[in-house]
C-alpha positions in Angstrom: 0.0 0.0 0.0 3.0 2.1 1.0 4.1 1.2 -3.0 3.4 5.1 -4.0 5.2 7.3 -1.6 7.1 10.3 -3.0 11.2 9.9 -3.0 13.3 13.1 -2.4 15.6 14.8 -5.1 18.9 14.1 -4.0 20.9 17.4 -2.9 23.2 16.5 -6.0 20.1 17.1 -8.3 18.5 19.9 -6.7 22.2 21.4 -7.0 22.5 20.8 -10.4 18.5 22.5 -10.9 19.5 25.0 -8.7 22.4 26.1 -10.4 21.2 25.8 -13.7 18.3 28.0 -13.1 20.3 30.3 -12.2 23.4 30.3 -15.2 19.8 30.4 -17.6 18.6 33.4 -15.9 22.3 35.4 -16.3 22.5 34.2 -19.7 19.2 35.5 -20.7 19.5 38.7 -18.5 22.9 39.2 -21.0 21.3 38.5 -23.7 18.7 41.1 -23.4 21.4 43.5 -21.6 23.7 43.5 -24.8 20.8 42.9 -27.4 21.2 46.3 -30.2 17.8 46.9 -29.9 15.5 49.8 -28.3 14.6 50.2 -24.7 11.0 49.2 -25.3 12.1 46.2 -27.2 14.5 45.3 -24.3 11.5 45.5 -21.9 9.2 43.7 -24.0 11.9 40.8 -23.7 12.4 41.0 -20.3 8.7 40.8 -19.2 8.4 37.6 -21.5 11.0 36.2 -19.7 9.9 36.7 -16.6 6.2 35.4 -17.6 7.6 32.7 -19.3 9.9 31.5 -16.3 6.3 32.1 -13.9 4.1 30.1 -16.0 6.5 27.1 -15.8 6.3 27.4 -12.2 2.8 27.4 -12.2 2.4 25.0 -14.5 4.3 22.5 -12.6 2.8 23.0 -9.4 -0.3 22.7 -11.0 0.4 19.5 -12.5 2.1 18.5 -8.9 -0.9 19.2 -7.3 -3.2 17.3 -9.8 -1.1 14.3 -9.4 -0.8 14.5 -5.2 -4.7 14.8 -5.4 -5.1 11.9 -7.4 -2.9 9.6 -5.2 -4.9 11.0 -2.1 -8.4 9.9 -3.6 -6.8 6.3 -4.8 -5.4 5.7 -1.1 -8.7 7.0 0.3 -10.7 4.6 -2.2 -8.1 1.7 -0.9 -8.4 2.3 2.7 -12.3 2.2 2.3 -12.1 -1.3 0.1 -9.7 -2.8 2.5 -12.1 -1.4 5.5 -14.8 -3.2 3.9 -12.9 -6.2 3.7 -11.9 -6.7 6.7 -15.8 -5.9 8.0 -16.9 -9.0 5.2 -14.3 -10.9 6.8 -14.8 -10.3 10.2 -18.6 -11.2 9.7 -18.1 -14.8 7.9 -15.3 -15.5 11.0 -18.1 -14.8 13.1 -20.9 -17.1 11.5 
């Protein structure tokens, strides 16, 4: 029952995320720092970014929370079968 419990990044992989995040944000902060373009161009590409980089965020929490949901209601579902079974069971022992 205990088949679906969540494992933990290791701190080597949420390094290497961490990290990596963050050597993608300076690049694309230089990017749009150095770009030969106007001002209002610069700003347009620097509020993408930072929508873009949001809606990931969200996105994935969403799904996170979509798929911790789903587990919830399948234990809950299996707690009340295995309830049940062990009231069916108790009954026949009894007869």
């Amino acid at each position: 029952m205990n088949d679906n419990l969540p494992t933990k990044p290791s701190s080597a992989f949420a390094t290497f995320t961490y990290v990596s995040f963050a050597v993608a944000a300076v690049m694309m902060a230089g990017g749009i720092y150095f770009l030969e373009a106007s001002f209002a161009a610069k700003g347009f590409y620097s509020m993408s970014a930072l929508m873009l980089v949001h809606t990931t965020v969200s996105a994935t929490k969403l799904m996170r929370d979509n798929e911790e949901s789903t587990r919830l209601h399948n234990r809950l579902e299996e707690a009340r079968t295995e309830r049940l079974l062990m009231e069916v069971n108790a009954g026949k022992t009894s007869l």
